[in-house]
C-alpha positions in Angstrom: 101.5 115.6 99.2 102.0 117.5 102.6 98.4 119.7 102.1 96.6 115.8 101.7 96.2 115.1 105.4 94.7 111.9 105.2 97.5 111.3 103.8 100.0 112.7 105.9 98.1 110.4 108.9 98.5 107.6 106.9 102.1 107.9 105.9 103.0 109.0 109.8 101.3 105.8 111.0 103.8 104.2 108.6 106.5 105.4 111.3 104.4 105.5 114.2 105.1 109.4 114.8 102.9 112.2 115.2 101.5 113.2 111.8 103.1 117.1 112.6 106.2 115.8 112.1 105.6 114.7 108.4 107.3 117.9 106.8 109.3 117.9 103.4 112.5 117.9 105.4 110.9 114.8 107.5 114.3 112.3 108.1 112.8 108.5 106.4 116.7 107.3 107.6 116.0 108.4 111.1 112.6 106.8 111.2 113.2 103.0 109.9 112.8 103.3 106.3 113.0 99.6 105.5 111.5 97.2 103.1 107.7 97.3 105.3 107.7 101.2 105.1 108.7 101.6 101.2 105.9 98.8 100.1 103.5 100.5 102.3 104.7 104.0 101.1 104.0 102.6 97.5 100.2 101.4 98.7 99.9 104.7 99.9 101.0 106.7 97.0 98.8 104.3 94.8 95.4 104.7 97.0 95.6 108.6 97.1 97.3 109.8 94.1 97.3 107.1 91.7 100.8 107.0 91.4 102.9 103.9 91.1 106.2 104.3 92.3 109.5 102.3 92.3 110.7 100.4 94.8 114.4 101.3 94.1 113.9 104.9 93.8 112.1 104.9 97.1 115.5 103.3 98.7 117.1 106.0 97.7 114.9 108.5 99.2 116.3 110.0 102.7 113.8 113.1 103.3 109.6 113.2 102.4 110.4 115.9 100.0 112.7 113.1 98.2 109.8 111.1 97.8 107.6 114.1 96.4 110.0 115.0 94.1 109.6 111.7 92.3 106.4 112.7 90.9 105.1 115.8 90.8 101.5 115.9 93.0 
């Protein structure tokens, strides 16, 4: 997930930070992690690895390495 860095843009547009920032240890909580950025996180995770991912599980998610962990990519 953090080598893919079309990706990583991607998923830093989600927050509107600078894609260096998107590190395992990257805060979601600190960055507005609501309802918009988990179903885009979930378009995301579908367009560049294929992986469906569930919406309740990415609530409880509070770093990027949370959400890697959910699925090993």
């Amino acid at each position: 997930m953090f080598e893919n860095q079309n990706f990583i843009r991607e998923f830093a547009d989600i927050f509107e930070v600078d894609p260096s920032l998107i590190k395992p240890d990257f805060s979601l909580i600190d960055n507005n992690w609501d309802s918009l950025a988990i179903i885009s996180t979930i378009a995301l995770l579908d367009e560049h690895f294929g992986v469906i991912v569930d919406g309740k599980k990415l609530t409880n998610c509070t770093k990027a390495s949370d959400i890697a962990a959910l699925f090993s990519i």
